[in-house]
PyMOL Python script that loads the backbone (N, CA, C, O; Angstrom):
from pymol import cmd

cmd.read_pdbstr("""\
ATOM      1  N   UNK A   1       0.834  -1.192   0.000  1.00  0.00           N
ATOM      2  CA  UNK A   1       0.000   0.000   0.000  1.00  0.00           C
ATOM      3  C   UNK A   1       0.873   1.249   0.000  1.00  0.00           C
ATOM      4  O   UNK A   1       1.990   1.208   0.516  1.00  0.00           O
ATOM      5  N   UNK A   2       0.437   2.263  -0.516  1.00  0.00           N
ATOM      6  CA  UNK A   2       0.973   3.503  -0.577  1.00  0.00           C
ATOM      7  C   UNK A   2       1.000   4.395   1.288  1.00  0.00           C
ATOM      8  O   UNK A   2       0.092   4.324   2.116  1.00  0.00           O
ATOM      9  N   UNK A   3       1.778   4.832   1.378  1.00  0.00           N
ATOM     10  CA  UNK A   3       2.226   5.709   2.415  1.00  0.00           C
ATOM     11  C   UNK A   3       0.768   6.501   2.438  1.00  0.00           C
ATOM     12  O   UNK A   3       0.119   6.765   1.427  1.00  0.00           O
ATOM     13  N   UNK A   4       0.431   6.787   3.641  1.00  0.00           N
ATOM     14  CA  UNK A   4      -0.707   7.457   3.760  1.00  0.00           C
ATOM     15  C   UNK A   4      -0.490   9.220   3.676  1.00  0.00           C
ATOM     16  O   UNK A   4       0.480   9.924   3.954  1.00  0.00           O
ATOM     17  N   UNK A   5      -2.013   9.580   3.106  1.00  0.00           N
ATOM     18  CA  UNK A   5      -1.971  11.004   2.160  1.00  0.00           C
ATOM     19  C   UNK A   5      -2.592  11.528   2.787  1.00  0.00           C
ATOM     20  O   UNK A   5      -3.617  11.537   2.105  1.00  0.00           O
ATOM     21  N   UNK A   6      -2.923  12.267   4.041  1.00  0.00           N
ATOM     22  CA  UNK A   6      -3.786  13.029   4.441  1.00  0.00           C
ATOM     23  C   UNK A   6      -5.165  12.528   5.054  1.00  0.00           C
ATOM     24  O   UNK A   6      -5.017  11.336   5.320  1.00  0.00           O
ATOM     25  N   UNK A   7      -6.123  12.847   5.302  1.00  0.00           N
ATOM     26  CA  UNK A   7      -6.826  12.068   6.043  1.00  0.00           C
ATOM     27  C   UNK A   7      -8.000  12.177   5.059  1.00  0.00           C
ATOM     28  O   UNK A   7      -8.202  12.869   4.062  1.00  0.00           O
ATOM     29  N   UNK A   8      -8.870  11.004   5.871  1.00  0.00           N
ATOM     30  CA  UNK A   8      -9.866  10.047   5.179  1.00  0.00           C
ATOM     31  C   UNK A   8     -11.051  11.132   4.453  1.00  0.00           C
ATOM     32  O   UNK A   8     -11.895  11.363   5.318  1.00  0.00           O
ATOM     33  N   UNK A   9     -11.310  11.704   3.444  1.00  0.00           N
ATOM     34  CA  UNK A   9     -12.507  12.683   2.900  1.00  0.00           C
ATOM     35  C   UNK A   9     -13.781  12.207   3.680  1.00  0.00           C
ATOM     36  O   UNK A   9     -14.095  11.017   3.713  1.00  0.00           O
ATOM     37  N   UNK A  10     -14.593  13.321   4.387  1.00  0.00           N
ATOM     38  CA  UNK A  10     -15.710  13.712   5.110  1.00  0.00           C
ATOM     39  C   UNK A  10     -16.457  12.583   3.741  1.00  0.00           C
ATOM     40  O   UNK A  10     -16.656  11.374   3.864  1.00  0.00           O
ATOM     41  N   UNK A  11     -16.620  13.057   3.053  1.00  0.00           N
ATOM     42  CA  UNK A  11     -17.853  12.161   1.973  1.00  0.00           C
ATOM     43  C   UNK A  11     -17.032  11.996   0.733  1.00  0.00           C
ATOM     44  O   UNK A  11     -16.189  12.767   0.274  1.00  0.00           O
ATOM     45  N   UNK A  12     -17.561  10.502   0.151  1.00  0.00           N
ATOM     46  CA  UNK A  12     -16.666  10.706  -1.524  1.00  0.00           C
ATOM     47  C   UNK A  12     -18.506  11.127  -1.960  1.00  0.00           C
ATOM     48  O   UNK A  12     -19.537  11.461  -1.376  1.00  0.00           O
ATOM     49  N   UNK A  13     -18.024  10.839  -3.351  1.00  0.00           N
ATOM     50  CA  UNK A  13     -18.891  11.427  -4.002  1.00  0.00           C
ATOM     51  C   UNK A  13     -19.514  10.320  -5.051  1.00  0.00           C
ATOM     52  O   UNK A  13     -20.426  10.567  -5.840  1.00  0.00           O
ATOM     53  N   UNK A  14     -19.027   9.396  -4.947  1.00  0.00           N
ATOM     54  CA  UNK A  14     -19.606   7.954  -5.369  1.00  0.00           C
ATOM     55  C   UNK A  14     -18.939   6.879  -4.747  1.00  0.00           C
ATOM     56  O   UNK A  14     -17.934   7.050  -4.057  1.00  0.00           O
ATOM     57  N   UNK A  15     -19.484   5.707  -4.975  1.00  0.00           N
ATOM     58  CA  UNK A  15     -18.828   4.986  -4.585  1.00  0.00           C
ATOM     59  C   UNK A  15     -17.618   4.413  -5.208  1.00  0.00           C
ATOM     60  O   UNK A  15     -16.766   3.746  -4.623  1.00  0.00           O
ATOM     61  N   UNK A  16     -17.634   4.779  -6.590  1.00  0.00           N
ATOM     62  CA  UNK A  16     -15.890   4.791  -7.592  1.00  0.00           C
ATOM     63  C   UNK A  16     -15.240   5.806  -6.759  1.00  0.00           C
ATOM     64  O   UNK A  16     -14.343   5.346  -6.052  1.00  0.00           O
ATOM     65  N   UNK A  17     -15.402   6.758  -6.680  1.00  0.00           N
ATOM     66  CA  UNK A  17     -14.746   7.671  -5.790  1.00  0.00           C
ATOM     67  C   UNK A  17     -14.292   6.835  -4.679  1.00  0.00           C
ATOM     68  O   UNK A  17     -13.083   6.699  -4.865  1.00  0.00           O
ATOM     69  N   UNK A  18     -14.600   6.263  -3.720  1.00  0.00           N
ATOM     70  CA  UNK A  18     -14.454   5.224  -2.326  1.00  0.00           C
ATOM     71  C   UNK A  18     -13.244   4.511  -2.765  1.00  0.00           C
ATOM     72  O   UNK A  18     -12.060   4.578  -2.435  1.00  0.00           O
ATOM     73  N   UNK A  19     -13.861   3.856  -3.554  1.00  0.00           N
ATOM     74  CA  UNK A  19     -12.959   2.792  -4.413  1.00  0.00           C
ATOM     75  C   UNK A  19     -11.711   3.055  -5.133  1.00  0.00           C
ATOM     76  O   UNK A  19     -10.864   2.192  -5.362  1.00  0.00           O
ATOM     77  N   UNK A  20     -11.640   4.178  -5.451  1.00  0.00           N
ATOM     78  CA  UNK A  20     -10.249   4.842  -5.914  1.00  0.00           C
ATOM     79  C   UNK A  20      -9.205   5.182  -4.729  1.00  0.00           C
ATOM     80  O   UNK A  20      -7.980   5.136  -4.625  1.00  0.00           O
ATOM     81  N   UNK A  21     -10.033   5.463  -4.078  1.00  0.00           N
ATOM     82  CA  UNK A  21      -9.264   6.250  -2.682  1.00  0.00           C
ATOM     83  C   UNK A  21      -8.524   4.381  -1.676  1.00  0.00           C
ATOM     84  O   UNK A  21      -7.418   3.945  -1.359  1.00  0.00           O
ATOM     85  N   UNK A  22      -9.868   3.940  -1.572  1.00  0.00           N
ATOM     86  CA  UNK A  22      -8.936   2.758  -0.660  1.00  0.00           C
ATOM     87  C   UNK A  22      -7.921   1.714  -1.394  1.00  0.00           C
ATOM     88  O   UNK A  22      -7.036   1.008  -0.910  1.00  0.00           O
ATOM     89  N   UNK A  23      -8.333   1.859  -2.626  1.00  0.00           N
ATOM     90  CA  UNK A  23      -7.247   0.870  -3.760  1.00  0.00           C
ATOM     91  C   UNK A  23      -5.846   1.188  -3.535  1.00  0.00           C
ATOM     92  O   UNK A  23      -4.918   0.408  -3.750  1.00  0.00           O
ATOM     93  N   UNK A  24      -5.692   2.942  -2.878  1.00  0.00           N
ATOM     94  CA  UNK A  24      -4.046   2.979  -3.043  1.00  0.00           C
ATOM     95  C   UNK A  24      -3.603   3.432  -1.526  1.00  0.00           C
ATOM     96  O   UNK A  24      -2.446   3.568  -1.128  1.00  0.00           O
ATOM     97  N   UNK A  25      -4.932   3.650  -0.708  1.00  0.00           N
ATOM     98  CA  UNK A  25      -4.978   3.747   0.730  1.00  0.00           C
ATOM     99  C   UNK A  25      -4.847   2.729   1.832  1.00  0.00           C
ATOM    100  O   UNK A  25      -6.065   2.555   1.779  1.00  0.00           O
ATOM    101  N   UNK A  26      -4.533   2.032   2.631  1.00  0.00           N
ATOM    102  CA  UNK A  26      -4.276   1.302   3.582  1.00  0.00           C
ATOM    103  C   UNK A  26      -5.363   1.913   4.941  1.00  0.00           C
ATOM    104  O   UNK A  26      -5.282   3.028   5.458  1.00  0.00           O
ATOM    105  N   UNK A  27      -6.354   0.815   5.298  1.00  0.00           N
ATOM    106  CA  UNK A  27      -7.230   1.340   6.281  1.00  0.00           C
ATOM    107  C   UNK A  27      -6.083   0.995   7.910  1.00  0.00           C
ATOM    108  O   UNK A  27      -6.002   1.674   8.934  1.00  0.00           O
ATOM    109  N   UNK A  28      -5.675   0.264   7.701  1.00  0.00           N
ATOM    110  CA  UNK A  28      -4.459   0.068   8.933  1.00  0.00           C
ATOM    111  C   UNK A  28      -3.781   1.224   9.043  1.00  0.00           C
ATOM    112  O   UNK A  28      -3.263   1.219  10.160  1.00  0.00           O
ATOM    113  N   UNK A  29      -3.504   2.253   8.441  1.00  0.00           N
ATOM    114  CA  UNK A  29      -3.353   3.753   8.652  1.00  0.00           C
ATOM    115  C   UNK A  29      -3.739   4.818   9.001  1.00  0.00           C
ATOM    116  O   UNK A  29      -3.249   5.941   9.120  1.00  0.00           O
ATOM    117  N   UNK A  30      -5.183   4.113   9.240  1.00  0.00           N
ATOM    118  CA  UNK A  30      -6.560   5.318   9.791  1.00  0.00           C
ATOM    119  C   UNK A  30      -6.986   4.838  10.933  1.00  0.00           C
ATOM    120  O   UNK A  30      -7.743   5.468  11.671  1.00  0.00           O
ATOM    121  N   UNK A  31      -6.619   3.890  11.138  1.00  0.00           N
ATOM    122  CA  UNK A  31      -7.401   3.197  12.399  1.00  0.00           C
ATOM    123  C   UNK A  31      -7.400   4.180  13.707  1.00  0.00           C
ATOM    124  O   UNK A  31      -8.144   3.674  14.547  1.00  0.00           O
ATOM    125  N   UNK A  32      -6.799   5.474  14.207  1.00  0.00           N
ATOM    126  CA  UNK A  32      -6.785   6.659  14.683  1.00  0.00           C
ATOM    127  C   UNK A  32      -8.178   7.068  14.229  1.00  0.00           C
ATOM    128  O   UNK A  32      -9.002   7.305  15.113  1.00  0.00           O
ATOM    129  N   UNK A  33      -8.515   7.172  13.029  1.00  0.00           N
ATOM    130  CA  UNK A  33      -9.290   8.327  12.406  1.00  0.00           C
ATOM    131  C   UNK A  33     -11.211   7.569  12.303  1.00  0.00           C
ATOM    132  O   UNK A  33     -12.250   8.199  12.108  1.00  0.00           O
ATOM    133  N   UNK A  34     -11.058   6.348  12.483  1.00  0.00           N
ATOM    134  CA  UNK A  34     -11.900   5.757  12.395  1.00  0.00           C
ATOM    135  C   UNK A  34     -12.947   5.469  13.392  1.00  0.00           C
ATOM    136  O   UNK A  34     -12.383   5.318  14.476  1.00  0.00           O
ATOM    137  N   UNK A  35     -14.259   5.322  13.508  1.00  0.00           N
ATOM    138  CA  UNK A  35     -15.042   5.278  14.180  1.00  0.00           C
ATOM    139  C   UNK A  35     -15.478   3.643  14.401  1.00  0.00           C
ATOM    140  O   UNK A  35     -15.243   2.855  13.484  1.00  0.00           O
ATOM    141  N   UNK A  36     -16.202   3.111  15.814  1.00  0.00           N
ATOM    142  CA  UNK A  36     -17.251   2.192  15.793  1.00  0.00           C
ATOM    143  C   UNK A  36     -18.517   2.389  15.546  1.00  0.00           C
ATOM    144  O   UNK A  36     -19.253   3.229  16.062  1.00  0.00           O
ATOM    145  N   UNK A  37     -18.820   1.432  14.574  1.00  0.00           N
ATOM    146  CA  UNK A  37     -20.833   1.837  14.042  1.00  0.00           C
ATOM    147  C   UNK A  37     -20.713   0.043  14.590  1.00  0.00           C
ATOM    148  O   UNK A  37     -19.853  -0.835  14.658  1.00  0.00           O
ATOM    149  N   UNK A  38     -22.345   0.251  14.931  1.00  0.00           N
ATOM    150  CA  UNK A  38     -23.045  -0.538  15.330  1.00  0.00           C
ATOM    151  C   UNK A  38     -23.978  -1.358  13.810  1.00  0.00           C
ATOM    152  O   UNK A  38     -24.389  -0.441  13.099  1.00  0.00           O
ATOM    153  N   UNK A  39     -24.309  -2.559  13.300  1.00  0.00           N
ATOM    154  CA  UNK A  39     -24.676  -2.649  11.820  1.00  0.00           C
ATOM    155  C   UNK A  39     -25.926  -3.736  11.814  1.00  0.00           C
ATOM    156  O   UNK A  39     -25.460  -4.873  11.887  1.00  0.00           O
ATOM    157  N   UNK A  40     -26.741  -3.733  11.777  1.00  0.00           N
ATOM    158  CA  UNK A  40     -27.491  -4.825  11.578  1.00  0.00           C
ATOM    159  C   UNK A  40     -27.481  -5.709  10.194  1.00  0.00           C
ATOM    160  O   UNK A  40     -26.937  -5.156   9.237  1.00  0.00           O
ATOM    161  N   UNK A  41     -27.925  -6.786  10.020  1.00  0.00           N
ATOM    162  CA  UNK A  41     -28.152  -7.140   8.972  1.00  0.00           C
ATOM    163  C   UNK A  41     -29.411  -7.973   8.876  1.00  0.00           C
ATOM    164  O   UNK A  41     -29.339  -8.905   9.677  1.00  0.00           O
ATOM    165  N   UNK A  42     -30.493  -7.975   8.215  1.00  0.00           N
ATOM    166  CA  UNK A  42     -31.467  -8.866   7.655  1.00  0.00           C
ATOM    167  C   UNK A  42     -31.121  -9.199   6.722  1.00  0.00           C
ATOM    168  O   UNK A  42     -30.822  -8.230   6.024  1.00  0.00           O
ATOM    169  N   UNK A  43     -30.915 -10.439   6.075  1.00  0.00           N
ATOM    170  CA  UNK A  43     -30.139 -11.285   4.911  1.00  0.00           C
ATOM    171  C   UNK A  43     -31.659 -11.889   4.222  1.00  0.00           C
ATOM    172  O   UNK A  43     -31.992 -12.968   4.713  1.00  0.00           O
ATOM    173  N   UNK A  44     -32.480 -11.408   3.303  1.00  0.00           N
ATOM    174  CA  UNK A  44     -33.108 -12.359   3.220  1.00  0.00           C
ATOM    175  C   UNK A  44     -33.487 -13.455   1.620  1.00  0.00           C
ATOM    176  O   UNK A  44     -34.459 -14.107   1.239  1.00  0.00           O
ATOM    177  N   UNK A  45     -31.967 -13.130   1.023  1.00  0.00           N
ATOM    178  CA  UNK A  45     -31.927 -14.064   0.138  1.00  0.00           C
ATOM    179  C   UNK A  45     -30.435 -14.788   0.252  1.00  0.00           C
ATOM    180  O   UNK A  45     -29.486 -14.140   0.694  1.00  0.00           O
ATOM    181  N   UNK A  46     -30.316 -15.865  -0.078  1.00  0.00           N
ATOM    182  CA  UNK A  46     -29.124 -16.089   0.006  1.00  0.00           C
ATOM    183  C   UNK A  46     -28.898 -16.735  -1.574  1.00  0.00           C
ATOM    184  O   UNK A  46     -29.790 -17.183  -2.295  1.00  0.00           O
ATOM    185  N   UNK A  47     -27.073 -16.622  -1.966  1.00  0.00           N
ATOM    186  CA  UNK A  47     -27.456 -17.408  -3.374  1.00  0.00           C
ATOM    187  C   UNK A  47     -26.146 -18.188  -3.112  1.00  0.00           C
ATOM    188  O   UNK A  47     -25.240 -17.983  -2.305  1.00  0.00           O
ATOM    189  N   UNK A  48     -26.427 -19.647  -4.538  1.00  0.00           N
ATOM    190  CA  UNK A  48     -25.026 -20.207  -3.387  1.00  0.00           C
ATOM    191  C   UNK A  48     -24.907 -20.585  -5.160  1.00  0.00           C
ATOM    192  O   UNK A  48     -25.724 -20.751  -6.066  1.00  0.00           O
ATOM    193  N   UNK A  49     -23.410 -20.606  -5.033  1.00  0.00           N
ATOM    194  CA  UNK A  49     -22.438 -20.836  -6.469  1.00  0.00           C
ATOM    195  C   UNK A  49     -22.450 -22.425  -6.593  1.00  0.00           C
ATOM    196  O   UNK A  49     -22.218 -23.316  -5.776  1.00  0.00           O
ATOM    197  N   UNK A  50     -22.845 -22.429  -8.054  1.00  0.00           N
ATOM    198  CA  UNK A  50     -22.717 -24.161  -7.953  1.00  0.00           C
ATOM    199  C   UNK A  50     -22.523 -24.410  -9.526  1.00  0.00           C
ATOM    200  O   UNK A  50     -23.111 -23.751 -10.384  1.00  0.00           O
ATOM    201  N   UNK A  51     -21.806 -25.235  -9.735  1.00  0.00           N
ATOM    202  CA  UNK A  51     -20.807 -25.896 -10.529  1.00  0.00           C
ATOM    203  C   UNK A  51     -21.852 -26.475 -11.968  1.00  0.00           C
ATOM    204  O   UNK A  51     -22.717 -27.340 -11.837  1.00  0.00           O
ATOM    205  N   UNK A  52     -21.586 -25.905 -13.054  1.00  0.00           N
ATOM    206  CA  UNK A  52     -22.049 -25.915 -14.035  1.00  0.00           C
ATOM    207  C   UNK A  52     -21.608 -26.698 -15.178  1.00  0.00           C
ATOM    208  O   UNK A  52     -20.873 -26.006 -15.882  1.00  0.00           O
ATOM    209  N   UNK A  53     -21.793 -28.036 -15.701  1.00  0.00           N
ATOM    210  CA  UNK A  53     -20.927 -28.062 -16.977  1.00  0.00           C
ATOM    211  C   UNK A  53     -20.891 -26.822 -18.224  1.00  0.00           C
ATOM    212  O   UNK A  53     -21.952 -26.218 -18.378  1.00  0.00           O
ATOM    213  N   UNK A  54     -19.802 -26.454 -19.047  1.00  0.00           N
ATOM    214  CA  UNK A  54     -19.360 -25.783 -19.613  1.00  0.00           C
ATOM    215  C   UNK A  54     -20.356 -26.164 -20.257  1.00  0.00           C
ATOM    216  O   UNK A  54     -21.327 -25.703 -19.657  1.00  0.00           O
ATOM    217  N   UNK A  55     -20.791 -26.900 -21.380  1.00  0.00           N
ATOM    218  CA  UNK A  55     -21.968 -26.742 -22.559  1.00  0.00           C
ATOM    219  C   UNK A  55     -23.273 -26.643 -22.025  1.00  0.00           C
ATOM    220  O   UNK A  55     -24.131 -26.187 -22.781  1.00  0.00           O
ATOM    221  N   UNK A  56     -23.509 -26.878 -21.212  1.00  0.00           N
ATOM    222  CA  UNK A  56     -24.622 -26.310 -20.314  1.00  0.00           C
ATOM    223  C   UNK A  56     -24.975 -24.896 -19.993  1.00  0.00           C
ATOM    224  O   UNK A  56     -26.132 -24.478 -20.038  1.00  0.00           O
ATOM    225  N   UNK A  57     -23.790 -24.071 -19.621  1.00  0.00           N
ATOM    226  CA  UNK A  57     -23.288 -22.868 -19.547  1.00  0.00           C
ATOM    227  C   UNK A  57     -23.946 -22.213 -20.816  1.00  0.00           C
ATOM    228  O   UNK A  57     -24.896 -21.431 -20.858  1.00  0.00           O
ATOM    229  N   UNK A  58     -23.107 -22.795 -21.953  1.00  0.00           N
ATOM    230  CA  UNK A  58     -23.192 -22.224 -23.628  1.00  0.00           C
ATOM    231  C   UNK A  58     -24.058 -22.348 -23.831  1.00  0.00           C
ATOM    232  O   UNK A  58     -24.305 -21.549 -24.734  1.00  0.00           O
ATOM    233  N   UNK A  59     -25.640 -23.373 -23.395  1.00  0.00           N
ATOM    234  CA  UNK A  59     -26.271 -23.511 -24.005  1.00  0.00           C
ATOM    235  C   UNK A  59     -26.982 -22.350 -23.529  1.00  0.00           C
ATOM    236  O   UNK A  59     -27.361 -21.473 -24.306  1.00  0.00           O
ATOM    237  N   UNK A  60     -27.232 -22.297 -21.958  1.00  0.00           N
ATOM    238  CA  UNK A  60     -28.455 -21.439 -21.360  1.00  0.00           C
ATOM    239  C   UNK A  60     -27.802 -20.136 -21.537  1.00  0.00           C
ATOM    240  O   UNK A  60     -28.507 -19.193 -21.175  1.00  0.00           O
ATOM    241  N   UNK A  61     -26.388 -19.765 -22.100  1.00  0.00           N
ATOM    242  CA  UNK A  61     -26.315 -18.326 -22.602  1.00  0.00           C
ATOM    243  C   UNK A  61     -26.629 -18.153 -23.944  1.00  0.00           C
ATOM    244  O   UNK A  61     -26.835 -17.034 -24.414  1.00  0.00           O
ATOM    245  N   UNK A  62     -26.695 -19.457 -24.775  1.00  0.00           N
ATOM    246  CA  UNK A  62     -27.422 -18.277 -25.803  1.00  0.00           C
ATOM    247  C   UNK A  62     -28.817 -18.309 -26.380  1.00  0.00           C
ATOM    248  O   UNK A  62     -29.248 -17.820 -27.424  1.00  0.00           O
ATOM    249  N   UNK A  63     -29.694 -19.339 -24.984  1.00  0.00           N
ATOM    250  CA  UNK A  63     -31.080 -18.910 -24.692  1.00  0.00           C
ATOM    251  C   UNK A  63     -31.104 -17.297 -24.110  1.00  0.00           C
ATOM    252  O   UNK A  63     -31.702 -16.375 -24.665  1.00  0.00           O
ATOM    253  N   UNK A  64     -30.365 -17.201 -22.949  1.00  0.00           N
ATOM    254  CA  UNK A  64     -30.491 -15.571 -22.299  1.00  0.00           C
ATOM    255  C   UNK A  64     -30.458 -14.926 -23.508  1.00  0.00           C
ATOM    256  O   UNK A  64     -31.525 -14.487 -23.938  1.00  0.00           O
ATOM    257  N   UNK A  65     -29.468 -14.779 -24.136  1.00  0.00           N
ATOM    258  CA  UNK A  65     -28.747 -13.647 -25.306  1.00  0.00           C
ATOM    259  C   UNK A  65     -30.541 -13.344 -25.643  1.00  0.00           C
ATOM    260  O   UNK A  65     -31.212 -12.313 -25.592  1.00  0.00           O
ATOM    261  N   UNK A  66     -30.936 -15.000 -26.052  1.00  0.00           N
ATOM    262  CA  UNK A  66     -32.146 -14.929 -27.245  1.00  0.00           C
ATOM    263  C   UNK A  66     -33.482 -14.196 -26.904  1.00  0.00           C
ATOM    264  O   UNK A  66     -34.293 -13.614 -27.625  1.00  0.00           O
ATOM    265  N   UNK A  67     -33.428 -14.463 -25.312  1.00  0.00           N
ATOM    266  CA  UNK A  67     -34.653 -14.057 -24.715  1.00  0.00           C
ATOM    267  C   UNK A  67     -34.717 -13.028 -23.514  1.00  0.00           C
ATOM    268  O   UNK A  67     -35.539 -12.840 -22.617  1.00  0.00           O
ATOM    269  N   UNK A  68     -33.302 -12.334 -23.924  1.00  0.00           N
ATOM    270  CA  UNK A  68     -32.858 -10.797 -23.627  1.00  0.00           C
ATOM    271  C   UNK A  68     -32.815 -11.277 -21.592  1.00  0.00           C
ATOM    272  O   UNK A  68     -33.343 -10.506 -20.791  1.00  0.00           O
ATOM    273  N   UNK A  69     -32.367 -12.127 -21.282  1.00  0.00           N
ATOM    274  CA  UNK A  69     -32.288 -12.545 -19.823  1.00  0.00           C
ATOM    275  C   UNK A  69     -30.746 -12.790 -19.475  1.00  0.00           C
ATOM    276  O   UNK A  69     -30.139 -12.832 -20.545  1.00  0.00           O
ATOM    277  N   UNK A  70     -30.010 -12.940 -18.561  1.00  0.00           N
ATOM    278  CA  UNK A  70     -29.134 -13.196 -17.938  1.00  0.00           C
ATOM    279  C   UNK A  70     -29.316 -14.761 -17.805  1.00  0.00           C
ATOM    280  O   UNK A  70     -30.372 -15.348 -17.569  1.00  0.00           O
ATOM    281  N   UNK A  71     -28.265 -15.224 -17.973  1.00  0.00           N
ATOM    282  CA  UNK A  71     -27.802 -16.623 -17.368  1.00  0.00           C
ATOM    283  C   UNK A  71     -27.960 -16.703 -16.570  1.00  0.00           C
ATOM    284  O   UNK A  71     -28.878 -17.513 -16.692  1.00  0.00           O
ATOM    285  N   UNK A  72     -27.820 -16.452 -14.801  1.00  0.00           N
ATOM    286  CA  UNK A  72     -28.563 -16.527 -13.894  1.00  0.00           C
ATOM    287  C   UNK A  72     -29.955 -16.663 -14.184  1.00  0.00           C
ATOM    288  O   UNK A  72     -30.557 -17.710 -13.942  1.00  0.00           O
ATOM    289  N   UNK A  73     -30.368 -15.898 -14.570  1.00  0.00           N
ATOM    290  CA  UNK A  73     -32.430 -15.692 -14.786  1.00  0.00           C
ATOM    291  C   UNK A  73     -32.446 -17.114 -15.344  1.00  0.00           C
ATOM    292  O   UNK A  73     -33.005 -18.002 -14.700  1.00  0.00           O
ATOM    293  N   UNK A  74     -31.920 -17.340 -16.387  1.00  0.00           N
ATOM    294  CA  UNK A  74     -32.449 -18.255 -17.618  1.00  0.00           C
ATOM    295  C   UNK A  74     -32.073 -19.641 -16.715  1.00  0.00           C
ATOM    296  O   UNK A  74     -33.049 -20.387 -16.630  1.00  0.00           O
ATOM    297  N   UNK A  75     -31.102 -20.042 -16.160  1.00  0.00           N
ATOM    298  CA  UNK A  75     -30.848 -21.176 -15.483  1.00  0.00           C
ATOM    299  C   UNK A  75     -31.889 -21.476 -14.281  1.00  0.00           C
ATOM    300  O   UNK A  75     -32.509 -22.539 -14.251  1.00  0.00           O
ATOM    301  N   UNK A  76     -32.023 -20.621 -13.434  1.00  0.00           N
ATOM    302  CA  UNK A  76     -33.029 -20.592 -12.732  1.00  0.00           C
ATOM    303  C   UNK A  76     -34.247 -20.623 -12.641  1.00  0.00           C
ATOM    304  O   UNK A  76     -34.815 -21.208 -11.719  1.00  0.00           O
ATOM    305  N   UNK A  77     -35.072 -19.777 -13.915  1.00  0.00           N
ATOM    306  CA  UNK A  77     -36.045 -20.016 -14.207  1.00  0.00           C
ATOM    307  C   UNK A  77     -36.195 -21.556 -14.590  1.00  0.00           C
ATOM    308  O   UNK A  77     -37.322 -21.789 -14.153  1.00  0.00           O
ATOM    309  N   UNK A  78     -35.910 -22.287 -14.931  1.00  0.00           N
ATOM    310  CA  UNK A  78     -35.555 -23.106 -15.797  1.00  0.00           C
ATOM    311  C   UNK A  78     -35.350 -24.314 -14.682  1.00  0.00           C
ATOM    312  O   UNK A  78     -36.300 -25.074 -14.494  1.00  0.00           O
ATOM    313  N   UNK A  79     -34.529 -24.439 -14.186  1.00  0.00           N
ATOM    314  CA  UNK A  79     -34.401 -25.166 -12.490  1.00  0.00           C
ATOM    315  C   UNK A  79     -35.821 -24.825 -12.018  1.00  0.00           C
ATOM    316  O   UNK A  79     -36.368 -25.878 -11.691  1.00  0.00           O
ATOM    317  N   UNK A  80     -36.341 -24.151 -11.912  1.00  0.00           N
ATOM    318  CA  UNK A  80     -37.779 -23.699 -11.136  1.00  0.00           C
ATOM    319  C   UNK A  80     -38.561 -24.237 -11.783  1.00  0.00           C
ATOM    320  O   UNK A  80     -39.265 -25.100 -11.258  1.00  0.00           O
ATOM    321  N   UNK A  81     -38.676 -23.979 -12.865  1.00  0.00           N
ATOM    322  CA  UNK A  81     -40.072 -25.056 -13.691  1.00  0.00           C
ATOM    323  C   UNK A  81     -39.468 -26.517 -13.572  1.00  0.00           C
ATOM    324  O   UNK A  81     -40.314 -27.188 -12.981  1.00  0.00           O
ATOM    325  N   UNK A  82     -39.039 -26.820 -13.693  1.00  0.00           N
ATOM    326  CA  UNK A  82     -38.114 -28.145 -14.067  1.00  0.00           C
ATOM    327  C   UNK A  82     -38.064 -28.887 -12.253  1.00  0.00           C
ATOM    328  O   UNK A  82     -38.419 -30.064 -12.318  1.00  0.00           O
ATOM    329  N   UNK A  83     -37.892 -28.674 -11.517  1.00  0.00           N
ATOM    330  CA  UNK A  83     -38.414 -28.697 -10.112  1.00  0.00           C
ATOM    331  C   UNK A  83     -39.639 -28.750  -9.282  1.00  0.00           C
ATOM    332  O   UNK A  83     -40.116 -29.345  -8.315  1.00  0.00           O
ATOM    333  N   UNK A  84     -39.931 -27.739 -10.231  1.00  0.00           N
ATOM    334  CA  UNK A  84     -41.480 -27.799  -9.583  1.00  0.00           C
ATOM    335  C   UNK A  84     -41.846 -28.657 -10.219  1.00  0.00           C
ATOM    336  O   UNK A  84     -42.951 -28.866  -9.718  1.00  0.00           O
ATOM    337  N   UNK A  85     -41.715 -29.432 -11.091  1.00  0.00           N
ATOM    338  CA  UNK A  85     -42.495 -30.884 -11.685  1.00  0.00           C
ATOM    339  C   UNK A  85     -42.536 -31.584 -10.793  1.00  0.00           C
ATOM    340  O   UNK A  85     -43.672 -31.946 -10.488  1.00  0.00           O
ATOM    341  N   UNK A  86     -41.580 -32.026 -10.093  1.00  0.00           N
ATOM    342  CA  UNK A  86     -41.174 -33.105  -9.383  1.00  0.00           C
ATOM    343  C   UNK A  86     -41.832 -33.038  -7.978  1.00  0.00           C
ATOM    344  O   UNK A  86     -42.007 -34.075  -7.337  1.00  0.00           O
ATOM    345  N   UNK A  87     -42.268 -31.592  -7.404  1.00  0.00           N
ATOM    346  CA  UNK A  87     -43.160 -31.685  -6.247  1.00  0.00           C
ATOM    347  C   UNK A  87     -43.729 -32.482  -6.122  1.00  0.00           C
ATOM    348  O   UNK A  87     -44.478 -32.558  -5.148  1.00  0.00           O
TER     349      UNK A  87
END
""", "prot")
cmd.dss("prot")
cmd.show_as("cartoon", "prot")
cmd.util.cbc("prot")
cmd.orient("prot")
């Protein structure tokens, strides 16, 4: 990490802005400057990565392409009908 530059900006102005700043910033350098927040979280989807054969992949991307959806959407939808049969 780069030698630290002055202290942490009151507000960025996007979050690329954020992201520019800590890419060459070290937060182990602010730890002086830094506050405790308290954070909740309600989580209420979860998604879990799972292992795809490659032509499987190719195929349901160039259904998405066709039917203007994401690979995620198109696999899933698709798992969902295909699942729900089996109820």
């Amino acid at each position: 990490m780069n030698k630290r530059r002055g202290t942490i900006p009151e507000h960025f102005n996007s979050a690329e802005e954020a992201g520019e700043f800590w890419d060459i910033h070290s937060a182990a350098d602010y730890w002086d400057e830094m506050e405790e927040e308290e954070m909740e979280f309600d989580i209420q989807k979860r998604t879990f990565l799972v292992q795809v054969d490659g032509r499987i992949y190719q195929l349901a991307k160039k259904k998405a392409e066709a039917e203007h959806m994401t690979v995620e959407q198109i696999i899933n939808t698709l798992l969902d009908r295909e699942l729900a049969k089996a109820e």
